[in-house]
N, C-alpha and C positions, 0 to 999 in steps of 0.2 A: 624759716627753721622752726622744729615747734621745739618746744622746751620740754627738756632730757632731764632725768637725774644726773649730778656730775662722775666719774668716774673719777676715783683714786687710783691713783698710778703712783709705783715705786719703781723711779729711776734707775733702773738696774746699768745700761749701760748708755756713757751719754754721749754716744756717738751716733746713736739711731736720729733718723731725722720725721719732723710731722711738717705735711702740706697745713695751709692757714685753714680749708679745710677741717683735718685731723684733728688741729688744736683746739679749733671750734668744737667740733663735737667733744673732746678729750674732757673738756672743761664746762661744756654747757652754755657756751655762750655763742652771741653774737659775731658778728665778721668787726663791725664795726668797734666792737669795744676793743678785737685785739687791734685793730689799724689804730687807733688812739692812744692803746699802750705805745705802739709805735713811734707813732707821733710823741710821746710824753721822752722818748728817751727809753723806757721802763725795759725793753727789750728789743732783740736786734734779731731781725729775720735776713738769713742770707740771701739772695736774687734781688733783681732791678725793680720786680714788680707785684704787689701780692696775691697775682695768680701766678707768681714762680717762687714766691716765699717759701723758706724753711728754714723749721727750725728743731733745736735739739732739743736733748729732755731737761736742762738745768731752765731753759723757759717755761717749760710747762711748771714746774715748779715754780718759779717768780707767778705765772698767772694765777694757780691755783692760791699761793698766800695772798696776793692783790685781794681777788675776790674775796676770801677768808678777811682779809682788814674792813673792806667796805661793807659789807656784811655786817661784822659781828661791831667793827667799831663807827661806820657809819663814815669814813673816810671817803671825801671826793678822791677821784685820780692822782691828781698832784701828790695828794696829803699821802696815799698810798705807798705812791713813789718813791717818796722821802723814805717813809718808815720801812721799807725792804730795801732801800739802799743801808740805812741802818742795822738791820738787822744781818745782813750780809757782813756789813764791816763787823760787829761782832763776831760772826762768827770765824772770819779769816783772823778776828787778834784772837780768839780764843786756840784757835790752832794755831799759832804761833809761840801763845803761851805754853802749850804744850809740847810742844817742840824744844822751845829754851828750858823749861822744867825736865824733861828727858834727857836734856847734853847735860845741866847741872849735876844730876844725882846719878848717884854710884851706883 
């Protein structure tokens, strides 16, 4: 694969699906790095095998921030993992807190 600039994508609806393919190119990367997300846990492609993998747009979004972490912060895989699992959990308590701040006030 030769190397692409990456392509930002705004998950408009996240029902559409990308071959392991797709998200490669989507993302600029390798097969092997997303088969290792894989392997990490980090995301979950539907089918048995990944030349039947797919996947929707909330993963392209998890690969896109991975990358942006190792990158910018120099995070192996693991380290990655972690930190977008945290940042996920923020943002489901942040919407939650907004939800209880909504029913409280008049």
């Amino acid at each position: 694969m030769t190397d692409h600039k990456p392509i930002t994508v705004e998950v408009l609806d996240e029902n559409f699906e990308l071959s392991l393919d797709d998200l490669c190119q989507a993302c600029a990367v390798r097969a092997e790095l997303i088969i290792a997300m894989v392997e990490e846990g980090m995301i979950e492609p539907c089918g048995a095998s990944p030349s039947d993998w797919r996947f929707t747009g909330p993963t392209l979004r998890r690969v896109e921030i991975t990358l942006r972490l190792q990158r910018d912060l120099n995070l192996n895989l693991p380290g990655a993992a972690l930190a977008v699992d945290l940042l996920d959990e923020i943002e489901y308590l942040r919407e939650r807190l907004r939800i209880l701040d909504k029913d409280l006030l008049p």
